[in-house]
VOTI-826262 format. One line per 4 residues: their letters; for each residue x, z, y of C-alpha. Coordinates in steps of 0.001 Angstrom, whole numbers, padded with zeros to 6 digits. Layout:
a = X,Z,Y ~ ...
// end
This chain:
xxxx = 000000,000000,000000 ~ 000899,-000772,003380 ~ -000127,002586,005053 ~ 003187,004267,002486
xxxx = 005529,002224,004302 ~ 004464,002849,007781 ~ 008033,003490,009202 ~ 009698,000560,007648
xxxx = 007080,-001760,008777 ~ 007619,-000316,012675 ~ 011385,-000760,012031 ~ 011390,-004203,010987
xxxx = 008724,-005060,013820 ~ 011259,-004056,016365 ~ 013774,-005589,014789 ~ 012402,-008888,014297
xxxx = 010528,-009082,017795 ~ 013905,-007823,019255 ~ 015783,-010769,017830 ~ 012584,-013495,018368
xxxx = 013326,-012483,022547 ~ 016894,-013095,022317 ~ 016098,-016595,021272 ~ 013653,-017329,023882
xxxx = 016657,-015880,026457 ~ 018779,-018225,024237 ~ 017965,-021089,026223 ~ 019617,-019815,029187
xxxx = 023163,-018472,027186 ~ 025798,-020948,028624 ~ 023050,-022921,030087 ~ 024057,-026676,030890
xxxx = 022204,-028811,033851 ~ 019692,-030385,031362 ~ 018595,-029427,027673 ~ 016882,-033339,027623
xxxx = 019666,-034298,025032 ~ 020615,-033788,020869 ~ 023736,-032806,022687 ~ 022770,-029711,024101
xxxx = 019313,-029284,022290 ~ 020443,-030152,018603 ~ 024489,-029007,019165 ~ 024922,-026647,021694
xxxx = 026753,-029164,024158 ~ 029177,-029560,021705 ~ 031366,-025998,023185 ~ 031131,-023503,020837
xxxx = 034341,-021458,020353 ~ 035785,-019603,017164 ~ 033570,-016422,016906 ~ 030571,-018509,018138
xxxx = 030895,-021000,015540 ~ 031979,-018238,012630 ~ 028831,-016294,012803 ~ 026814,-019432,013125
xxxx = 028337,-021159,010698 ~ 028468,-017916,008101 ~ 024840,-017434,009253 ~ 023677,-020791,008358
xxxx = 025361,-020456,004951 ~ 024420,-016906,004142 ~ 020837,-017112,004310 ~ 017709,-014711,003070
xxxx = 017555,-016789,-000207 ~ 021450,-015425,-000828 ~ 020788,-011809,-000134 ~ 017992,-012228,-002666
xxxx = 017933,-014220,-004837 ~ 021697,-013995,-005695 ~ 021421,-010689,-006892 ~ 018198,-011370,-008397
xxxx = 020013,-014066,-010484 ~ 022771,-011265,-011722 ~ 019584,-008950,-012141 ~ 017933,-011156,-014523
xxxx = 020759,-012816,-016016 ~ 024134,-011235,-015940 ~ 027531,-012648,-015320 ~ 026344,-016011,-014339
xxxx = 024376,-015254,-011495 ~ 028574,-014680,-009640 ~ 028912,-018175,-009546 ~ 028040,-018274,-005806
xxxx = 030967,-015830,-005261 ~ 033706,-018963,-006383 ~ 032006,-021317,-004782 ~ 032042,-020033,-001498
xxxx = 035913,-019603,-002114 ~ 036573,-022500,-003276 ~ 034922,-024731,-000839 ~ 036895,-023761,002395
xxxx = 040100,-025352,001634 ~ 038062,-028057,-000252 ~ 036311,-029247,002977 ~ 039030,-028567,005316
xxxx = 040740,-032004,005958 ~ 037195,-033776,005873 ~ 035587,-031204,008234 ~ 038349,-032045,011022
xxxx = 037832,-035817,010577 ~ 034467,-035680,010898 ~ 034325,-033286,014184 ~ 037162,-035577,015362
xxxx = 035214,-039055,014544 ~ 031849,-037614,016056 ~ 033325,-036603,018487 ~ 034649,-040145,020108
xxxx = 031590,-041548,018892 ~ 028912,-039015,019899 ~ 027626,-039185,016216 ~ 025073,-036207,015984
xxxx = 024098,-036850,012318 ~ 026534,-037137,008819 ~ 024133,-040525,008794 ~ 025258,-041968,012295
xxxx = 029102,-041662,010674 ~ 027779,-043595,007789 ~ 026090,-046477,010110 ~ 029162,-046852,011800
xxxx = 031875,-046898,008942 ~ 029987,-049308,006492 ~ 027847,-051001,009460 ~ 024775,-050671,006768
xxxx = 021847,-048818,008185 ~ 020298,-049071,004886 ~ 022840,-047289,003777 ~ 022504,-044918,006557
xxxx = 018796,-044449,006407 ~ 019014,-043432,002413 ~ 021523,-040726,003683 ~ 018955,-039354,006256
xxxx = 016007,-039331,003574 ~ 018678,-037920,001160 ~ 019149,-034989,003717 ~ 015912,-034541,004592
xxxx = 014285,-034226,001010 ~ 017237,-031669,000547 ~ 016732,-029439,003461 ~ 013248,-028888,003548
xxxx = 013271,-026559,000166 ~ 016079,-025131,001631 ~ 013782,-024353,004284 ~ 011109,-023092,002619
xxxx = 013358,-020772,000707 ~ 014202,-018601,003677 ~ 010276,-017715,003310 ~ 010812,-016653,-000431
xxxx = 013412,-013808,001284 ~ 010487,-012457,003718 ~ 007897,-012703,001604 ~ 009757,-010564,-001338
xxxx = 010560,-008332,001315 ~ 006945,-008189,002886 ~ 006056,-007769,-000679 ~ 007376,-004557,-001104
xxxx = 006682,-003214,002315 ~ 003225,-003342,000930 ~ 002183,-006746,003021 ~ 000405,-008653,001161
xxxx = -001187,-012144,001788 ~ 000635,-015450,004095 ~ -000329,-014687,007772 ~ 003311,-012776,008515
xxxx = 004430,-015163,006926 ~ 002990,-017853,008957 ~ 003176,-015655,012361 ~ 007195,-015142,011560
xxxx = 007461,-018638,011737 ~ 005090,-019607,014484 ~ 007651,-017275,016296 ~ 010805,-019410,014796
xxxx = 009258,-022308,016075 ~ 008552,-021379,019465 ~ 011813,-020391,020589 ~ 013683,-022958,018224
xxxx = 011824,-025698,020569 ~ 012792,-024122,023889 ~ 016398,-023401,023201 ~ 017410,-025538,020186
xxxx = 020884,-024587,018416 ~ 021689,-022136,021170 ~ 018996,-019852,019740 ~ 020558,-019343,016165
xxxx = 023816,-019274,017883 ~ 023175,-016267,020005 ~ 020593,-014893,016974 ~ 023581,-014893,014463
xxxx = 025722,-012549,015833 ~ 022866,-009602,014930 ~ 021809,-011221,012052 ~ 025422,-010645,010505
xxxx = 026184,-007106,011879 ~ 023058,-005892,010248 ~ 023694,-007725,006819 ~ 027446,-006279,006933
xxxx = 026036,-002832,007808 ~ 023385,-002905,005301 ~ 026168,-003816,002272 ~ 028365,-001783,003109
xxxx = 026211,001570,003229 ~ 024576,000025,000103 ~ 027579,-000318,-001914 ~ 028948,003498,-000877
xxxx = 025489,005186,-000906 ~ 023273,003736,-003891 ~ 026467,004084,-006210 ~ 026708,007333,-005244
xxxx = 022966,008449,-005858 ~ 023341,006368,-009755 ~ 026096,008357,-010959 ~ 029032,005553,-009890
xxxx = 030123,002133,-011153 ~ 030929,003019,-014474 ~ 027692,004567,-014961 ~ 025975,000877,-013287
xxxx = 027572,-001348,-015694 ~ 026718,000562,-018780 ~ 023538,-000069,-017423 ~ 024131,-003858,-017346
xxxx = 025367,-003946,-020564 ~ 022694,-001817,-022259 ~ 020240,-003881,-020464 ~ 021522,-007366,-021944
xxxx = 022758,-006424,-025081 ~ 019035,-005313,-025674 ~ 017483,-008108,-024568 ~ 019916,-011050,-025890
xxxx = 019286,-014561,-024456 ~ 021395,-017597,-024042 ~ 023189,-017526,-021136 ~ 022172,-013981,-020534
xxxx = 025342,-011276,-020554 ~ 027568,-009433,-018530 ~ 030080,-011786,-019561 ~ 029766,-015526,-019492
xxxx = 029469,-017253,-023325 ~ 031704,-019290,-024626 ~ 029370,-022095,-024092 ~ 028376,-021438,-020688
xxxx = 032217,-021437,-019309 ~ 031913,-025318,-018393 ~ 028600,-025237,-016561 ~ 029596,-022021,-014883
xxxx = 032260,-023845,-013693 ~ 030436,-027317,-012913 ~ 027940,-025223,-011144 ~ 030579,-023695,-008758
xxxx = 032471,-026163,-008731 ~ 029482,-028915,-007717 ~ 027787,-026196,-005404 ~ 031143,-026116,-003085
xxxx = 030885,-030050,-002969 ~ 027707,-029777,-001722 ~ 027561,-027111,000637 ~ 028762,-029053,003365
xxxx = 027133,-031934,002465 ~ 023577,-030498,003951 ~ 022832,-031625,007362 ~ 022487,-028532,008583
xxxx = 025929,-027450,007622 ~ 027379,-030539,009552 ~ 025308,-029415,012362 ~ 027105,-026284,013056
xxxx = 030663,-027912,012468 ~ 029639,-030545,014905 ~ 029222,-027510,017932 ~ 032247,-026512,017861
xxxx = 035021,-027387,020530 ~ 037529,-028266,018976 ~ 039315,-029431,016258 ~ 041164,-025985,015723
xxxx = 038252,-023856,015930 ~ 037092,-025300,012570 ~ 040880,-024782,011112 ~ 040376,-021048,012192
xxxx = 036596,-021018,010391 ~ 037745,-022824,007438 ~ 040688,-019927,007242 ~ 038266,-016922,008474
xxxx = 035034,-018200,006468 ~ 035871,-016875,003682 ~ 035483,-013301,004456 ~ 031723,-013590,003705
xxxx = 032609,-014263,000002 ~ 033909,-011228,000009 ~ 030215,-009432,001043 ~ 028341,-012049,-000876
xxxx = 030468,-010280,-003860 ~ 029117,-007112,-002830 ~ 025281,-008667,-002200 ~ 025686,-010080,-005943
xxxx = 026358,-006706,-007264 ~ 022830,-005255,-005933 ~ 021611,-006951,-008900 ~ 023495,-004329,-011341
xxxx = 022465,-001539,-008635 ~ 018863,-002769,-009784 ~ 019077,-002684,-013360 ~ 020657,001108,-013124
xxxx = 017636,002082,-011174 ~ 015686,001278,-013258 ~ 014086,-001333,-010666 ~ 010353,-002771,-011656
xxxx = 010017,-006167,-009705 ~ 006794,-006608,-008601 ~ 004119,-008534,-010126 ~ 002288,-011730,-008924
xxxx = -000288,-013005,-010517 ~ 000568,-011067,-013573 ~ 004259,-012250,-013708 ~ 007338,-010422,-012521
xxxx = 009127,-012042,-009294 ~ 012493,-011398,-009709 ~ 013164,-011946,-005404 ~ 011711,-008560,-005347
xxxx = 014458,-006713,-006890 ~ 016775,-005860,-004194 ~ 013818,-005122,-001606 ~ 012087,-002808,-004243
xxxx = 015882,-001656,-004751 ~ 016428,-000532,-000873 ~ 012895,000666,-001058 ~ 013747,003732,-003638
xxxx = 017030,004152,-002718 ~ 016950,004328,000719 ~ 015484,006306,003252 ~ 012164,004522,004986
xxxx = 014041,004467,008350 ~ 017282,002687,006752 ~ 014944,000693,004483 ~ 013389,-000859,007258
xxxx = 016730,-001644,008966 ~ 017533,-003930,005753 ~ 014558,-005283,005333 ~ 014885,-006478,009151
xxxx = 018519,-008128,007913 ~ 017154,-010037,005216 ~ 014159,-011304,007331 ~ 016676,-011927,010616
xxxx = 018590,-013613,007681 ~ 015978,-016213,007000 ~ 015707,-017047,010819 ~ 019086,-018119,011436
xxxx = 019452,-020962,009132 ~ 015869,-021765,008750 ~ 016258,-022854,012398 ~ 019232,-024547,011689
xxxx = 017881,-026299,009192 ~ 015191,-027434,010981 ~ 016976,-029194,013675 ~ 019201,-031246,011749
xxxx = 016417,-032372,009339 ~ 014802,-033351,013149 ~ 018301,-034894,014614 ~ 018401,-037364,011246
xxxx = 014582,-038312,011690 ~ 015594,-039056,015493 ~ 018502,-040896,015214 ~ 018733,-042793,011969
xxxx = 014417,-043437,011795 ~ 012881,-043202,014633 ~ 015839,-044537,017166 ~ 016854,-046897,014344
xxxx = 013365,-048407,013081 ~ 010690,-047334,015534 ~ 012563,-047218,019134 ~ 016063,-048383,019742
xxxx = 016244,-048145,023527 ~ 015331,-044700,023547 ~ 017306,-042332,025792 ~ 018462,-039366,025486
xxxx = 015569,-037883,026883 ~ 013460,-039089,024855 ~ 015435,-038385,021575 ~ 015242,-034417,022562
xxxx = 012021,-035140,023070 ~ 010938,-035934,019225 ~ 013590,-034250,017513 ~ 011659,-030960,018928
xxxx = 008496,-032170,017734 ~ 009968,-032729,014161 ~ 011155,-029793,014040 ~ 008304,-027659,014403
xxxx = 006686,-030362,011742 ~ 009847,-029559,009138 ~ 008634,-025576,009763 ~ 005120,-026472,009477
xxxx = 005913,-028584,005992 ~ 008354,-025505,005133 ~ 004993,-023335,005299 ~ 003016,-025531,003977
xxxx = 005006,-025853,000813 ~ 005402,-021716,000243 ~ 001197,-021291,000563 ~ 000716,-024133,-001941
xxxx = 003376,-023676,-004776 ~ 004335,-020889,-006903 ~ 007541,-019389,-005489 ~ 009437,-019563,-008751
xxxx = 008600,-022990,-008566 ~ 010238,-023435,-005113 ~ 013131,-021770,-006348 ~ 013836,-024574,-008454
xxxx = 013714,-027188,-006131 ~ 016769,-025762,-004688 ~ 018639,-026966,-007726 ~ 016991,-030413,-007661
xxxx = 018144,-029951,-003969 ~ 021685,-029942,-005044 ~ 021664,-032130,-007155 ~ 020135,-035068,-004595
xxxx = 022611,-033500,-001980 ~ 025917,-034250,-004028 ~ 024277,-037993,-004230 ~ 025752,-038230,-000429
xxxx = 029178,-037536,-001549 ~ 030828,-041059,-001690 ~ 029011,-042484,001394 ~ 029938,-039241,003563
xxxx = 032271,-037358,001875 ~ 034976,-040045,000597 ~ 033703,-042478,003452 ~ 035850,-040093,005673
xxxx = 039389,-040565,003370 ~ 038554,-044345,002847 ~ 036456,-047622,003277 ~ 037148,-048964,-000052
xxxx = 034172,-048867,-000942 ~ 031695,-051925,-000863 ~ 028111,-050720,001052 ~ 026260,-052419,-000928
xxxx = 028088,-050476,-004097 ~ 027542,-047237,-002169 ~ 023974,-048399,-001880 ~ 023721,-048877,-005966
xxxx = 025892,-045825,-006836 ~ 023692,-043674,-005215 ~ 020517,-045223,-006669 ~ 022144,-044716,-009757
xxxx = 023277,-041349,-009553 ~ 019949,-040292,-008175 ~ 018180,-041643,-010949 ~ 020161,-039610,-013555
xxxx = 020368,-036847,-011613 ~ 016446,-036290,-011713 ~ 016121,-037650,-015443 ~ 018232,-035019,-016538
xxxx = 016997,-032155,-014449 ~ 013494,-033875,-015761 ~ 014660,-033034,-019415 ~ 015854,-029436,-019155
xxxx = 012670,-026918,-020258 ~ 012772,-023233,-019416 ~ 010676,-021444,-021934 ~ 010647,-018140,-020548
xxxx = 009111,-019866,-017509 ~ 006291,-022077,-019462 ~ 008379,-024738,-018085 ~ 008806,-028113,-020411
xxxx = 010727,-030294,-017674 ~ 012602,-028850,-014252 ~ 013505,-025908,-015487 ~ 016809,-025457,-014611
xxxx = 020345,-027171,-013719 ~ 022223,-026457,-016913 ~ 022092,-030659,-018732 ~ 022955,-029456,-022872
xxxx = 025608,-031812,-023591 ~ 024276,-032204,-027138 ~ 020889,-034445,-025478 ~ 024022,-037403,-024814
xxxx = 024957,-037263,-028725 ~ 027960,-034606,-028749 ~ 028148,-031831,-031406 ~ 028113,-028837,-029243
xxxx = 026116,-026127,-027192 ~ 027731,-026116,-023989 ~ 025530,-027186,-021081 ~ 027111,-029210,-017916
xxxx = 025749,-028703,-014130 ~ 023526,-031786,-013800 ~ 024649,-032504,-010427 ~ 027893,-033175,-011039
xxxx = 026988,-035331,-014261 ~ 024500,-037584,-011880 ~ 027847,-037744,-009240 ~ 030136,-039242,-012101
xxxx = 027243,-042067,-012493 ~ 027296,-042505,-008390 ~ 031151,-042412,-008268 ~ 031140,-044843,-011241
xxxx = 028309,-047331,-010436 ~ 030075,-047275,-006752 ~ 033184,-048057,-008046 ~ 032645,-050810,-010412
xxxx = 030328,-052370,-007871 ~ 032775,-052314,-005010 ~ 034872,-054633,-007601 ~ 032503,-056945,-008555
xxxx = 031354,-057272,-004799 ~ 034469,-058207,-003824 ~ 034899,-060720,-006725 ~ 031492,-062213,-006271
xxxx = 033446,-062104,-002284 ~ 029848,-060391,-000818 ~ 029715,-059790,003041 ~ 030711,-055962,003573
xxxx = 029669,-054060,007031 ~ 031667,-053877,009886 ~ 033500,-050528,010475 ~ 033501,-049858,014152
xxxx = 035406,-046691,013922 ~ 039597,-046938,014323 ~ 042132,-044902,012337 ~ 043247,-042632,015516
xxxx = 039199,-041492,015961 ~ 039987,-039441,012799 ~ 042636,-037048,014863 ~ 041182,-037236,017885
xxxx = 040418,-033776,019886 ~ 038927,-031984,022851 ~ 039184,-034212,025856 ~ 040479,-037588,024280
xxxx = 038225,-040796,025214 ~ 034748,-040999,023973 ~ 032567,-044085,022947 ~ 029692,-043869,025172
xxxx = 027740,-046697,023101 ~ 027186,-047151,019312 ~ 027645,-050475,017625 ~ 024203,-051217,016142
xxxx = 024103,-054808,015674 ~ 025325,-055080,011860 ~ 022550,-055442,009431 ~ 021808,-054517,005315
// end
């Protein structure tokens, strides 16, 4: 019942109104002559120093589905619910040479979008528009996910029924339209000094109450060795070594692959400002360790996730967690985190999905003399139409179910790889290639993830990431991330097709950028026009 969390409710209120008014007084942080731009609305002018960018890059990539459903994973399964803590190392040096060469390419060009990089290196806006779709399809789960993180959290504050949910996000909208990027920007900075105050009291104080870490993981172990299932354990199976791997492995190829992850490395000012992230980033792995552990916390409580429609929801775990262990006043404090946490990259998330409808749809298709203006102008509209889909999509599906999509979400994401990701090392490849490798790496992608079942779900198709390596004829049990699978087709089908275009001696695109755009920095010459004129 509500009326037995009174005090947490009042805490998080104040929070979360708190935050929503410093993104309405976002708008005037650092406040440039005109906001009628992407520029300033969708990137923040562009100006964005270290700390700036680190807490809005960390709190675009740290988001209310990681403080929850991480540790929900480790909760329910064990061992392999850490493979968000490798990924998240990994993928710093992994990304840092391309990140610089794409801030230093956008830059001279005044690309706002991973697709307007991909219109101008292969001169294909075919190719360009598939990107844009690609990213789009891909965020707006993402999106929706932040909701699952509220909701579990309004859930066991007693709140039942969608109208916080929907009032939340009315909110989100609102200020996201009047201040754009500046908004998360500014919001970040609480957002992460609650979530690092939160984790750390957690891990000294609810250890402390459960008899200390030894006591926790016999706990964990008890648990699973009672309830065996594949996959399941406090230790990752022999057979589930190569898709633990796969999965972290394809997850850190990914990450930056989602627009809205290019959106906040496109803010920043500099060239060395995303050397220092890219060094300093990883100091969030190191608390997304400790969020992953919550999930052991859980099981030593003795945590009961609470039931929807009859079934467990597993989100729950580490709200119901702070609920017991905490007292209501604290309680509320972390509830606030997690739901701050969902309003950082959710608006994020939202304008890029808007900036790639704007500028590779509606200014490439619908309106190509549109100015500036005018491109603010929709790209705010969109983006309270992404929140309003994100909404949409939470009231009408089964949460577990939207859970999933953000594998299927990964999967389509690493699809964008060769276009954006390799198209900033080299323009081997042949567009129209690019064009057929990621056809063909979508296709597979979504047949396999169409194949996998999840029985303790009622699931028969889409119910998980894990492909079993025995459905393509081989004589064993171990199970291979689907993504990366479905990116060896792209790569492949890309690859041969690039040769037998250039046998067959096919036109390929013009590439209007130039080797020294890749290493330009702050202040060098810009490109005040786009080439548009090549076709495909």
């Amino acid at each position: 019942m509500a009326s037995d969390h009174i005090t947490e409710i009042v805490v998080f209120t104040v929070l979360f109104l708190l935050v929503s008014g410093m993104g309405f007084v976002a708008a005037r942080w650092r406040r440039p002559d005109t906001m009628h731009s992407l520029d300033e609305w969708g990137l923040g002018g562009r100006s964005f120093g270290s700390w700036v960018t680190w807490f809005l890059i960390g709190g675009d990539l740290y988001t209310a589905y990681t403080f929850v459903a991480v540790p929900a994973l480790v909760f329910g399964a064990g061992a392999a619910g850490f493979f968000a803590v490798p990924y998240t190392i990994i993928v710093y040096p992994l990304v840092f040479l391309f990140l610089i060469r794409l801030w230093s390419v956008s830059h001279v060009h005044g690309f706002v979008t991973p697709a307007d990089f991909v219109r101008a290196r292969f001169g294909s806006p075919t190719l360009a528009l598939l990107v844009a779709i690609t990213g789009i399809v891909a965020t707006m789960p993402y999106i929706a996910l932040q909701l699952v993180g509220i909701e579990a959290v309004l859930k066991a504050m007693g709140v039942n029924g969608h109208w916080p949910l929907v009032i939340a996000f009315t909110i989100l909208a609102a200020y996201t339209y009047q201040s754009g990027l500046r908004a998360p920007a500014l919001i970040a900075f609480v957002k992460d000094v609650l979530i690092y105050l939160v984790i750390i009291v957690a891990v000294l104080y609810i250890p402390a109450k459960l008899g200390g870490w030894g006591d926790i993981f016999d706990a964990a172990k008890a648990k699973f060795d009672a309830t065996p299932a594949p996959g399941d354990g406090i230790t990752i199976a022999g057979s589930g070594q190569l898709n633990y791997a796969m999965l972290a492995l394809g997850s850190a190829m990914a990450l930056f692959l989602y627009p809205h992850s290019v959106t906040g490395v496109l803010a920043s000012r500099n060239r060395n400002v995303i050397k220092r992230n890219m060094a300093a980033l990883p100091a969030y792995s190191f608390v997304l360790g400790l969020i992953a552990l919550l999930g052991y916390m859980a099981i030593a409580a003795d945590v009961k996730p609470i039931s929807t429609d009859g079934k467990p929801d597993g989100n729950t775990a580490v709200p119901v967690l702070f609920d017991h262990m905490f007292p209501d006043w604290f309680a509320g404090v972390a509830f606030a985190a997690v739901g701050i946490g969902a309003l950082v990259p959710a608006a994020i998330m939202s304008i890029a999905a808007a900036n790639l409808f704007t500028r590779n749809i509606y200014k490439e298709y619908i309106r190509r003399d549109a100015t500036p203006k005018q491109e603010a102008a929709v790209s705010k509209v969109v983006s309270l139409i992404v929140k309003a889909g994100a909404v949409a999509c939470i009231l009408a599906l089964d949460p577990q179910f939207s859970i999933d999509l953000q594998l299927i979400g990964g999967v389509i994401i690493l699809q964008t790889l060769p276009s954006v990701g390799l198209g900033l090392m080299t323009r081997w490849f042949h567009r129209g290639a690019l064009i057929a490798g990621w056809a063909g790496g979508m296709l597979a992608g979504l047949w396999m993830l169409y194949q996998i079942p999840n029985p303790a779900k009622g699931k028969e198709h889409f119910g998980g990431s894990a492909y079993p390596l025995s459905d393509l004829g081989l004589d064993t049990k171990t199970t291979i991330y689907a993504g990366v699978l479905a990116l060896v087709v792209n790569v492949a089908v890309a690859a041969i097709g690039t040769l037998v275009c250039r046998a067959a001696k096919l036109a390929d695109g013009a590439d209007t950028t130039r080797a020294h755009d890749y290493f330009a920095d702050e202040g060098d010459p810009k490109v005040k026009e786009l080439d548009l004129t090549g076709t495909t």
